[in-house]
C-alpha positions as CSV (number, residue, x, y, z in Angstrom):
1,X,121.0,90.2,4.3
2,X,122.3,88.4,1.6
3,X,123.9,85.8,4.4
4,X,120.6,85.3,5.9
5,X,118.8,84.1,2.5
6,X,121.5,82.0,1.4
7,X,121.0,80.1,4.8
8,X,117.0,80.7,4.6
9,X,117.6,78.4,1.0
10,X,119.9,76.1,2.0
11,X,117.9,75.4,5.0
12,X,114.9,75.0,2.4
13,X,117.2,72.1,0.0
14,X,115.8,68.8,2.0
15,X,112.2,70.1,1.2
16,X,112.6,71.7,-1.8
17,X,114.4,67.9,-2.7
18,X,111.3,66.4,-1.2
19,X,108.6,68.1,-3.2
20,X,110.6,67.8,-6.6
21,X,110.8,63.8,-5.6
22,X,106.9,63.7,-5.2
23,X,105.9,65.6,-8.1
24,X,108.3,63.2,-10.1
25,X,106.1,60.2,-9.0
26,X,103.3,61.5,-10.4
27,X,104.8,60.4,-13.9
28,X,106.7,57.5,-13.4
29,X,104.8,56.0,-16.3
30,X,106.3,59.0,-18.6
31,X,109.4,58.7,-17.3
32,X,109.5,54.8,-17.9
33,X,108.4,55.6,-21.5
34,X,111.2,57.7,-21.8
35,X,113.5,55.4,-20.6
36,X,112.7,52.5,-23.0
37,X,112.4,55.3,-25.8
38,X,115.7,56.8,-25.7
39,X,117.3,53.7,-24.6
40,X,118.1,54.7,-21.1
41,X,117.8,51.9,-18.7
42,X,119.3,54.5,-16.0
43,X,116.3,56.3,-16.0
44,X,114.8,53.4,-14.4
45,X,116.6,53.8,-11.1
46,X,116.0,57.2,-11.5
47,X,113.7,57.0,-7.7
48,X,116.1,54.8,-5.9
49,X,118.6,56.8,-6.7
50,X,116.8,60.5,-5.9
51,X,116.0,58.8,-2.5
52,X,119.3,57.8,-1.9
53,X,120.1,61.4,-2.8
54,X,117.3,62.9,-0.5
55,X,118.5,60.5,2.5
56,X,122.0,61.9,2.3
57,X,120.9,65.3,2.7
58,X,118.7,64.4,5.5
59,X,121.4,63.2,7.2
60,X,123.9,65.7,6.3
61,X,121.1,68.7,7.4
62,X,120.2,66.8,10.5
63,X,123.7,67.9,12.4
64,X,123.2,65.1,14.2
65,X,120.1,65.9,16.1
66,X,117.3,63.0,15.0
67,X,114.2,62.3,16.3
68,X,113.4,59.2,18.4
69,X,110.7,58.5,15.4
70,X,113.4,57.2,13.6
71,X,114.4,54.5,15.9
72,X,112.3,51.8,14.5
73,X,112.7,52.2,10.9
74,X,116.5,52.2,11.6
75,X,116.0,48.9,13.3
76,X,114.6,48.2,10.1
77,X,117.1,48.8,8.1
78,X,119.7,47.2,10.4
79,X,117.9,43.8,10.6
80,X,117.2,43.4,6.8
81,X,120.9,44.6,6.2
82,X,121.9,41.4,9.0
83,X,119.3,39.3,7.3
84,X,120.8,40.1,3.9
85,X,124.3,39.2,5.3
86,X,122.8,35.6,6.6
87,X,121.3,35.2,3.0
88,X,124.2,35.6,1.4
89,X,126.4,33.2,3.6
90,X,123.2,31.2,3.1
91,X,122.4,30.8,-0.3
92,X,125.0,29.8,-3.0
93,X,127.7,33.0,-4.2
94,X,125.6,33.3,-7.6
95,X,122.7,34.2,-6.0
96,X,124.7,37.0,-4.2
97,X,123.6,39.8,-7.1
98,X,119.8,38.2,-6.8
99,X,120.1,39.3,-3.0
100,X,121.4,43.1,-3.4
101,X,119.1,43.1,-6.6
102,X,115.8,42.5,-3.6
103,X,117.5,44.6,-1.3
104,X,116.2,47.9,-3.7
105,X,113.1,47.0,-3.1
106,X,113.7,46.8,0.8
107,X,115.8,49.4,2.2
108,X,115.0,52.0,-0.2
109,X,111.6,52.4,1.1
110,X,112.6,52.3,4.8
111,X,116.1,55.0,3.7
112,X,112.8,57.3,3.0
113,X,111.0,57.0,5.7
114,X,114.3,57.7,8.2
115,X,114.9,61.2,5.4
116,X,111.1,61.6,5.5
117,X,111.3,62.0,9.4
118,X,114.6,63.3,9.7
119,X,113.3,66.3,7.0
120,X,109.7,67.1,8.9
121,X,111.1,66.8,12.3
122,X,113.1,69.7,11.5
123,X,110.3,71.9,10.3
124,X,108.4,74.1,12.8
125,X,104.6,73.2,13.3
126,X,103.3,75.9,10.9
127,X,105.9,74.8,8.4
128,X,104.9,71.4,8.7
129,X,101.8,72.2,7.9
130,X,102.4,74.5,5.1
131,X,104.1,71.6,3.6
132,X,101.1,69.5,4.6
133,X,98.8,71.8,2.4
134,X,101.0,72.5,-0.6
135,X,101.3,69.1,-0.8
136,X,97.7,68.4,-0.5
137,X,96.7,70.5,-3.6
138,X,99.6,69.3,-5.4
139,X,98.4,65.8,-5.2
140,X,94.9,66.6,-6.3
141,X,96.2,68.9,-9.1
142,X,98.0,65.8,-10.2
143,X,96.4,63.3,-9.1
144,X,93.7,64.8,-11.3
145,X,95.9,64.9,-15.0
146,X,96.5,61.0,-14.1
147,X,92.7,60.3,-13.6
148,X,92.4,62.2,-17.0
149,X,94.6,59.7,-18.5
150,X,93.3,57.1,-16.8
151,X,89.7,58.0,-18.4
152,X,91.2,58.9,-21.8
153,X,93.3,55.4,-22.0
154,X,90.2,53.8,-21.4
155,X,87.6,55.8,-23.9
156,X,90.3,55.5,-26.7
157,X,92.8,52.6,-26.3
158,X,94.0,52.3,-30.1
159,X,94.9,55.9,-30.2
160,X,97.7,54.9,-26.6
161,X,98.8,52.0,-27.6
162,X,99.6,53.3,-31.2
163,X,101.0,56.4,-29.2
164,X,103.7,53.4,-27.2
165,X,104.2,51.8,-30.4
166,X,102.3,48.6,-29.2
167,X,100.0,46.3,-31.1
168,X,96.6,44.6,-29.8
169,X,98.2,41.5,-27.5
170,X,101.7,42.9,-27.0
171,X,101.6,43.7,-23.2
172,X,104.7,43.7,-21.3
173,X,107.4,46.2,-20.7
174,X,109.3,47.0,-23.6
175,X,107.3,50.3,-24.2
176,X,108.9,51.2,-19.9
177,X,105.2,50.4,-18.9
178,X,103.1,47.4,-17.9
179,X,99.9,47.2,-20.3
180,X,97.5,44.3,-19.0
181,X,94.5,43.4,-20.3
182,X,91.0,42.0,-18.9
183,X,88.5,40.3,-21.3
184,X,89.6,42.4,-24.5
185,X,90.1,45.8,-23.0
186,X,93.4,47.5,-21.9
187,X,93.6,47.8,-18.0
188,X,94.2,51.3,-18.0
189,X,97.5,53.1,-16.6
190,X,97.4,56.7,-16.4
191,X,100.8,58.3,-16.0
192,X,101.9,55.3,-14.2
193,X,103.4,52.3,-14.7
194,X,100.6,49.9,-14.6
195,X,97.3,49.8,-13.6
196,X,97.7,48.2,-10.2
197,X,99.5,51.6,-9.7
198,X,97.2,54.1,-11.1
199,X,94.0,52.3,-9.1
200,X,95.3,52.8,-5.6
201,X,96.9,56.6,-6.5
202,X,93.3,57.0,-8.1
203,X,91.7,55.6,-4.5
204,X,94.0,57.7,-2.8
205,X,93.5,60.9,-4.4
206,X,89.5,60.2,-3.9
207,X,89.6,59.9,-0.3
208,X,92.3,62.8,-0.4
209,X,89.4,64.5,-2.0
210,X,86.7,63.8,0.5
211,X,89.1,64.0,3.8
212,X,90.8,67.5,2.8
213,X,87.5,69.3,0.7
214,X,87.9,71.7,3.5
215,X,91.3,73.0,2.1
216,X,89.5,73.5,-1.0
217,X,86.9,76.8,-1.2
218,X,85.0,75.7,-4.5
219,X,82.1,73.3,-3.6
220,X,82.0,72.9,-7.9
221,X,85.6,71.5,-8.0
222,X,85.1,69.7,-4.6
223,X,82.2,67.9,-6.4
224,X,84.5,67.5,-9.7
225,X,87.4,66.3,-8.3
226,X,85.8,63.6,-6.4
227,X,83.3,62.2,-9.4
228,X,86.8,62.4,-11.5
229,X,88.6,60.1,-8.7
230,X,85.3,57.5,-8.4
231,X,85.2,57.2,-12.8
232,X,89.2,57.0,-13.1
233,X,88.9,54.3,-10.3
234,X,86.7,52.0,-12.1
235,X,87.9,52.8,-15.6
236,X,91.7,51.6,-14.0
237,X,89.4,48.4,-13.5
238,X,91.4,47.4,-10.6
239,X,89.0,45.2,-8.5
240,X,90.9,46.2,-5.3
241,X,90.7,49.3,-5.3
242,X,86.6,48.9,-6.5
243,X,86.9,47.0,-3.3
244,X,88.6,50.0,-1.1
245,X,86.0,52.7,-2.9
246,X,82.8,50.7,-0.9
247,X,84.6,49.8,2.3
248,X,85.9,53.6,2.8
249,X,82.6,54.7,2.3
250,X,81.2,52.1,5.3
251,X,83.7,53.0,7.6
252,X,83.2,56.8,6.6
253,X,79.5,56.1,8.0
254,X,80.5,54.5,11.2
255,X,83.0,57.6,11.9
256,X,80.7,60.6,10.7
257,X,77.1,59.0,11.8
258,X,77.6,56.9,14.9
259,X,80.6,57.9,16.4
260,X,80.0,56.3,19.7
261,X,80.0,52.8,18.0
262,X,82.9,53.6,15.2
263,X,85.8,52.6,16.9
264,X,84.5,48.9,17.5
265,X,82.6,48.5,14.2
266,X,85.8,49.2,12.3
267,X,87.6,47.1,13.9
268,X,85.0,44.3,13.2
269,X,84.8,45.6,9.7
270,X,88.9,45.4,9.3
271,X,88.8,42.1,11.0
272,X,86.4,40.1,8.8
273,X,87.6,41.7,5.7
274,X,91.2,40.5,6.8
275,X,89.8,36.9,8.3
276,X,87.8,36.7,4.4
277,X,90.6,37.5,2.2
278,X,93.4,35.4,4.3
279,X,90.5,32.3,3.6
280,X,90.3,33.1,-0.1
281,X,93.9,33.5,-0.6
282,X,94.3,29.8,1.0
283,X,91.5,27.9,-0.1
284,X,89.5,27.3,-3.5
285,X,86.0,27.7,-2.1
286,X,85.7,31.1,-3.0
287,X,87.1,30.5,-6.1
288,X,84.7,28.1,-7.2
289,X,81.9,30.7,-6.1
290,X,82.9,33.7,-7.4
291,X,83.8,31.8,-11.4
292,X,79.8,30.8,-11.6
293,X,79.6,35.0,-12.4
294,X,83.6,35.8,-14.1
295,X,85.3,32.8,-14.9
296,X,88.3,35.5,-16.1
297,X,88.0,37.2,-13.3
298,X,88.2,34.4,-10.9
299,X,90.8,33.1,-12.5
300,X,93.4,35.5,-12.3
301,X,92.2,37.6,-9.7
302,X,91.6,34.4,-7.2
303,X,93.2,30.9,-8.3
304,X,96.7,32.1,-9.4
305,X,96.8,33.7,-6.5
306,X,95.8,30.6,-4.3
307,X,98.2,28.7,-6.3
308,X,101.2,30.7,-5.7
309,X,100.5,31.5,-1.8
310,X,100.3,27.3,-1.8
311,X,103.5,26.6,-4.0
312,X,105.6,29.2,-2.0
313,X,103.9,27.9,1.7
314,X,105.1,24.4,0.1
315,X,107.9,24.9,-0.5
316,X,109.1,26.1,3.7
317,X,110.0,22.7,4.2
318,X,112.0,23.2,7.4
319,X,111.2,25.6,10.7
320,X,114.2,28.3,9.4
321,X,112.0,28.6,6.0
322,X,108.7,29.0,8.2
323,X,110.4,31.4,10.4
324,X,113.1,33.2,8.2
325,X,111.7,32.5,4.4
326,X,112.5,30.6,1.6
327,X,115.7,33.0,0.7
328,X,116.3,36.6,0.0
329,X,115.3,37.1,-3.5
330,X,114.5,33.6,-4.0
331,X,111.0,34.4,-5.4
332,X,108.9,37.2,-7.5
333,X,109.3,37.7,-11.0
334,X,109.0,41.4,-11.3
335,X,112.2,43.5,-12.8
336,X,114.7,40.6,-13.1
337,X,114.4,37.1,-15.0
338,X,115.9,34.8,-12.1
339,X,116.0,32.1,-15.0
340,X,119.2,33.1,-15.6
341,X,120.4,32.3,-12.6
342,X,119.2,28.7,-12.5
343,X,115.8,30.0,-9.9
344,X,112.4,29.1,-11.0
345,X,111.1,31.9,-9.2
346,X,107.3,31.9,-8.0
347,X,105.3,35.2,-8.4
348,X,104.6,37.4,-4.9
349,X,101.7,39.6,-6.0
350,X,100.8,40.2,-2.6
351,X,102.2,41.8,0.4
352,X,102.1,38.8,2.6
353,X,103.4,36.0,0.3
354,X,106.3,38.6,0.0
355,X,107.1,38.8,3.2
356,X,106.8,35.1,4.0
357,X,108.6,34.1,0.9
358,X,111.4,36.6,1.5
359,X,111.5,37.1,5.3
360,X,109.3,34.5,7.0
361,X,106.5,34.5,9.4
362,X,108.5,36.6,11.5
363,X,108.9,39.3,8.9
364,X,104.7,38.8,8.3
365,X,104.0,39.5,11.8
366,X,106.2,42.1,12.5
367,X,105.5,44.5,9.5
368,X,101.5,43.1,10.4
369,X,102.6,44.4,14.0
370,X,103.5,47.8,12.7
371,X,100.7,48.5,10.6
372,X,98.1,47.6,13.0
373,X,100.1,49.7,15.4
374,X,100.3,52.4,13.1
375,X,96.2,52.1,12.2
376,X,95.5,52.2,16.1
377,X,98.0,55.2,16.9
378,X,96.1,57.1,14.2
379,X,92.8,57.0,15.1
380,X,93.9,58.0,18.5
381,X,95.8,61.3,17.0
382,X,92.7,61.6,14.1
383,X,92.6,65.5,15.1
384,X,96.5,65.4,13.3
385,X,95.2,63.1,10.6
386,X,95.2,65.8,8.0
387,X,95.2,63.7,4.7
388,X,92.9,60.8,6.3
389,X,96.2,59.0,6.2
390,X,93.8,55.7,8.6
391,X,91.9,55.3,5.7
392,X,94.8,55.1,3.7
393,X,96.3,52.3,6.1
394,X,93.5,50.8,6.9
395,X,92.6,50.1,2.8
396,X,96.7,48.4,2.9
397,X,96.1,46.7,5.9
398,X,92.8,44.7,5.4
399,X,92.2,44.8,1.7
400,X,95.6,45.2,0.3
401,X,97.4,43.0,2.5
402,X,96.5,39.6,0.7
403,X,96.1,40.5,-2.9
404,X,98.5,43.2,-3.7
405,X,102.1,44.1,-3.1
406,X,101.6,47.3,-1.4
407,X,105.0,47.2,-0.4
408,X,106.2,48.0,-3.7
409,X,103.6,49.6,-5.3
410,X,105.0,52.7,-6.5
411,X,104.7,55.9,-6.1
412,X,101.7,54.9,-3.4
413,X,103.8,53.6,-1.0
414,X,106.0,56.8,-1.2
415,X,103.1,59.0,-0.7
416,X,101.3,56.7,2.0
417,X,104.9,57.4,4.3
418,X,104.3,61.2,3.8
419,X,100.7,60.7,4.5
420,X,101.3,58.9,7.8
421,X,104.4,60.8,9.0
422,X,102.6,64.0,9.2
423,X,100.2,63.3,11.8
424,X,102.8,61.1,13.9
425,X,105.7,64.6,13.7
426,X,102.5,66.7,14.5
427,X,101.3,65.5,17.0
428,X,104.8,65.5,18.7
429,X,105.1,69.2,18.3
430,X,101.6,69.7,20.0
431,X,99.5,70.6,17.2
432,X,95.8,70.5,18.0
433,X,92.3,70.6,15.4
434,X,92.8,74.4,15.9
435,X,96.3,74.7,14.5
436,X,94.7,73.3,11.1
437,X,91.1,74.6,11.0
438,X,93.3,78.1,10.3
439,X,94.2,76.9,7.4
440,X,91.2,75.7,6.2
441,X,88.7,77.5,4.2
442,X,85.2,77.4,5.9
């Protein structure tokens, strides 16, 4: 007996890892604090290295049976590790720590999705979707003490910033968090590390809210939990995330009120959102519109962002740079001062200037391959979709894509691989609406 439980928990280790990994994310903000407090700059690979941890076990648990859903991401990997190679020979040897330094922000992502897959392709289908629950609840229990920061940072912003030891106009990181300001008031944070971080958690714990409210039995805490998501969403005052609020709610119309026409309005809907914000990333002329109403606004939501997707097009003055990027590393100006190294390094606050910068139209259109593959495959297994996880893509896909750096927007790009991997291993293992109706409360 005492055999089979010490097997029963070691079988549980990759999950039990798992779930300690998530509930971490909800407080990378704290944890960054803590860091810059007690003078521990290791804390702040604390995630890369827990991943790399989590991988390993994967791998080791995995006795060398894997799923076929790993192929692609292991491509992945491979290809940015060959790409990383050609940089290197590439670019000059003292740029060499500037490539392995960009690397993090690469394969660590895709090293999680391979565990995330290896882990839930081990799981039985009611285990799977035990985990699916637990991990539901968990991420509206704390999805809800970071909207309560959210709302707090923004109702009392002395009391914070006198709480991180920071004085009205010192934003940066010294404090282990980003602190950004809009026309005199702090962008609020929550328990993350800046506000572009707590918005999208805040949008994705909202439509979490809507998409799982039949997991839930209290129709007052339904109710609360979604009015707390909508207030923390605007009080983060992330404009893209404002954004992904309305367009959720018109694609939510389509889908629930005329179903027969939903598939091709959203994909109209996606493709003029994504045809309108690749025009106003690459030309002024919304610019000059929008700063008649928010001249701030305008300005650093819209025209840096023109002006760095122009400097970095620019500057790929030859057909490799078009097709392979201006160099590994070469750009972005978030984590490491590449001043040092003799690189006046353009910002890439978007998903797409990243990938062109870094990896080239090629790297754009394949990762733009994958997530329209990905938005298409799950609205054709919707009946598996248990967190809404299309919504979720669909928001980094058309409104994301262009004016944020999903790819590294921690912890949302952690949870938006366990969102979407849930319904892809499900649906494998022949789970139907059935399967997860029984664990709903209706």
């Amino acid at each position: 007996m005492a055999y089979t439980m010490k097997v029963f928990q070691l079988k549980n280790i990759p999950v039990s890892l798992l779930l300690l990994f998530l509930t971490l994310c909800f407080f990378s903000g704290i944890i960054g604090v803590a860091s810059a407090m007690f003078a521990m700059p290791i804390l702040k690979v604390w995630k890369e290295a827990l991943i790399v941890v989590i991988f390993v076990v994967a791998l080791l648990f995995s006795k060398g049976k894997v799923s076929s859903k790993i192929i692609i991401p292991t491509l992945i990997l491979v290809l940015i590790g060959v790409f990383a190679i050609y940089s290197m020979i590439d670019i000059l040897a003292s740029h060499t720590f500037i490539i392995f330094y960009q690397l993090k922000f690469d394969i660590i992502p895709v090293m999680f999705i391979v565990a995330v897959l290896l882990i839930f392709s081990k799981m039985s289908k009611d285990e799977l979707l035990a985990f699916s629950i637990k991990f539901v609840k968990m991420t509206l229990f704390l999805g809800a003490l970071n909207a309560i920061a959210v709302i707090l940072q923004q109702l009392f912003p002395d009391s914070f910033m006198g709480l991180l030891g920071l004085d009205a106009g010192q934003w940066g990181s010294d404090a282990g968090v980003r602190l950004n300001s809009t026309e005199g008031n702090i962008r609020a944070i929550g328990l993350q590390l800046s506000f572009t971080m707590s918005g999208v958690l805040m949008l994705f714990c909202m439509i979490l809210s809507v998409e799982c409210s039949h997991f839930i039995k209290s129709r007052i805490i339904k109710i609360f939990l979604f009015s707390l998501f909508l207030i923390a969403i605007f009080c983060t005052t992330y404009k893209t995330a404002i954004i992904g609020v309305v367009v959720y709610f018109f694609v939510k119309f389509f889908e629930k009120f005329l179903p027969s026409i939903s598939k091709i309005s959203i994909f109209i809907i996606g493709a003029i959102l994504v045809l309108f914000f690749v025009y106003s990333t690459h030309d002024y002329s919304v610019y000059n519109s929008v700063r008649v109403y928010n001249q701030t606004a305008a300005y650093n939501s819209i025209y840096l962002r023109v002006l760095e997707h122009h400097n970095i097009i620019n500057s790929l003055d030859s057909v490799g740079k078009v097709l392979f990027g201006a160099g590994l590393g070469i750009n972005g100006t978030f984590g490491l001062d590449k001043s040092e190294y003799g690189i006046n390094a353009i910002p890439t606050d978007s998903a797409y200037i990243y990938l062109v910068s870094n990896y080239g139209y090629v790297g754009f259109f394949t990762y733009l391959f994958l997530l329209v593959y990905i938005q298409l495959k799950l609205f054709m297994i919707k009946d598996c979709d248990i967190f809404g996880a299309r919504h979720l893509i669909f928001f980094t896909l058309t409104i994301e894509l262009f004016y944020n750096l999903g790819l590294g927007n921690f912890p949302n790009n952690i949870f938006l691989v366990v969102f979407v991997a849930v319904p892809f291993v499900l649906k494998k293992k022949g789970c139907t609406r059935e399967d997860i109706a029984a664990y709903s409360y209706k």
